[in-house]
N, C-alpha and C positions, 0 to 999 in steps of 0.2 A: 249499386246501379246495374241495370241492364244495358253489355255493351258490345255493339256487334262490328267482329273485325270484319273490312273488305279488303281483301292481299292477306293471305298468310305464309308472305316468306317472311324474309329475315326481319324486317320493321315489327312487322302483324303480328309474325306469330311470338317475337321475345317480349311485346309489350303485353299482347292478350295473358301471356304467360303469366307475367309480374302482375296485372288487375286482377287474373285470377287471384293469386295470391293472397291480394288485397280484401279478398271476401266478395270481388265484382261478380256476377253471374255474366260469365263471358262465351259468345258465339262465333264462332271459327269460320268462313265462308270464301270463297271465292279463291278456289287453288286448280291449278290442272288436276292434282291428283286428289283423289277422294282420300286413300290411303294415308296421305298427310295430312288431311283434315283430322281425320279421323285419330292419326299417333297424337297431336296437338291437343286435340281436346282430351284426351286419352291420360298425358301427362299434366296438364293443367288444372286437370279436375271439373273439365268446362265444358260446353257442348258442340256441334259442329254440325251446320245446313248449308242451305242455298242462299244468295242473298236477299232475297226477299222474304226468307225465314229469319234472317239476321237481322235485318231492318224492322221488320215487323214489332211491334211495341218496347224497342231499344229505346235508353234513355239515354245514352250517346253513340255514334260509332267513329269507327275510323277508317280512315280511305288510305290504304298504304299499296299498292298498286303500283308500276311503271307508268308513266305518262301514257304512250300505246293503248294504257289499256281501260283509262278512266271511262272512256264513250262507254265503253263495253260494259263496267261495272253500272255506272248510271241506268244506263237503258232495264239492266236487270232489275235494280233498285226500283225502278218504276215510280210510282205517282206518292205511293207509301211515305218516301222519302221527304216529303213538304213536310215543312216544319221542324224538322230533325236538327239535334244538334251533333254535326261533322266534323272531326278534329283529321284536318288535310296534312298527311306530309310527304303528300307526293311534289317533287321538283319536276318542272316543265323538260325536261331534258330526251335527245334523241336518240336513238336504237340504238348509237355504241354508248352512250351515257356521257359525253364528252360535250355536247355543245347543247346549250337553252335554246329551245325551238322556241320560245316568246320572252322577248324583252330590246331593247331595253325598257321602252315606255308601253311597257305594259307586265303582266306577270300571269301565273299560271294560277294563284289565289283571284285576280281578277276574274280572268276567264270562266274558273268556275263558277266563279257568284255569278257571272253574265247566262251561264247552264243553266244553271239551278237555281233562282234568285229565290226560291222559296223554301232554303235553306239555312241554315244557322251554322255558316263555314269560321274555321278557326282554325289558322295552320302555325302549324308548333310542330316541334322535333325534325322537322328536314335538314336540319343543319347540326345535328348529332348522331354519329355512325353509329350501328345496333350491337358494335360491339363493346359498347360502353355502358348498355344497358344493367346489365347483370352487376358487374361491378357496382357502380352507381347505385342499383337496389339493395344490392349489397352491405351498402354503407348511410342506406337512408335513415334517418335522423342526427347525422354527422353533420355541422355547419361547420364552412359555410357551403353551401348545399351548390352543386353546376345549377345552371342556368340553361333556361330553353327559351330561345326565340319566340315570340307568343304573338299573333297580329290577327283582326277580327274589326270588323266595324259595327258586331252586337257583343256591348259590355258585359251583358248577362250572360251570353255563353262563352263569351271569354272569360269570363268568372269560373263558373263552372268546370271550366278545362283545366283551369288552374288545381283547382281541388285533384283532376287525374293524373296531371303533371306531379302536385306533391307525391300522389300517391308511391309513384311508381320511382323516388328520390331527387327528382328533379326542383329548380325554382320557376316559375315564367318569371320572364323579363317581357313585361309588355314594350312591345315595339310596334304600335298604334294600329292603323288601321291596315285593310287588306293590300290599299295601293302600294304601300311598305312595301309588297311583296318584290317589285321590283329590285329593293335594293338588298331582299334576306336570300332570294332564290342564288343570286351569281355569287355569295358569301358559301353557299353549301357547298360550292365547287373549289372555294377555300379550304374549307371542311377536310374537304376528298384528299387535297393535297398534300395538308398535315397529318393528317388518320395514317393513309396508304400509301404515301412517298417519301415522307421523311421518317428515321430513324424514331424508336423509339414504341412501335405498336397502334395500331388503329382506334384504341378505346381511349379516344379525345373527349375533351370535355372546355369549358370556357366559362370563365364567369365575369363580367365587367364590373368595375368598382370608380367609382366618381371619387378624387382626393378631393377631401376641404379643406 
């Protein structure tokens, strides 16, 4: 697949990394510096533009971005963006990263579908820190495989994401529709706690198992 990141720090640039890997033909975009566009693709094997270079005949992308800076990324993205399938893991959260600017009864997966309704949004991975990435590909084909939050209210591209989810070691755990987001977004700040505060290392992972 043709897959173009928007944000390449630390989400963007370890995931583009790993699809590279995969055989994706993967586009780099939306960084201050060109220079690390540029080392990214560099080391990936992958390419690196602007984002409506990156958007332009992608067959998925990804929105990994600060909250701050979604407006900014969209507006670039332009009109190209209709139709597109989005895989969102940006979390609503504010300048020091400590408190959801949107919730409770509402969510930052909402909001964007209300943006961009002419999109194909699907948010996964916000509630797994990028430092579990590597490992985790590390070990893919290992079962039982972590788990990613997965929520979307188009099947088919929830579909679909799942195939980039396996790719890169991960399971989705569908967790329905986008209004979900409500209750997956204030769970990432869980995430944060366990990762970064408690003992033991930030490359967290979870997987839920139903006893029968």
């Amino acid at each position: 697949m043709k897959i173009g990141i928007l944000g390449s720090g630390l989400m963007g640039g370890k995931l583009g990394r790993n699809w590279a890997a995969c055989g994706h033909d993967v586009t780099f975009a939306y960084s201050r510096s060109t220079s690390k566009l540029e080392r990214l693709a560099r080391d990936a094997g992958a390419s690196y533009g602007s984002v409506a270079e990156a958007v332009d005949g992608a067959d998925a992308l990804l929105l990994s971005v600060h909250w701050s800076r979604v407006d900014d990324v969209l507006e670039q993205a332009t009109a190209s963006l209709g139709g597109k399938l989005v895989l969102n893991c940006c979390v609503p959260l504010d300048e020091g990263n400590s408190n959801l600017v949107i919730g409770p009864n509402d969510s930052g997966a909402e909001e964007l579908a209300r943006r961009r309704p002419d999109v194909r949004w699907v948010s996964c991975f916000n509630t797994i820190p990028s430092e579990a990435f590597a490992p985790v590909f590390a070990r893919k084909g290992q079962t039982p495989a972590p788990q990613v939050f997965t929520y979307s209210d188009d099947d088919a591209a929830k579909e679909i994401a799942g195939g980039l989810i396996r790719d890169v070691g991960f399971e989705p755990l569908d967790t329905g529709g986008l209004r979900n987001g409500r209750y997956v977004e204030p769970f990432a700040l869980a995430t944060v706690e366990l990762a970064y505060m408690q003992p033991g290392g930030p490359a967290l992972t979870y997987r839920f198992e139903k006893l029968r």
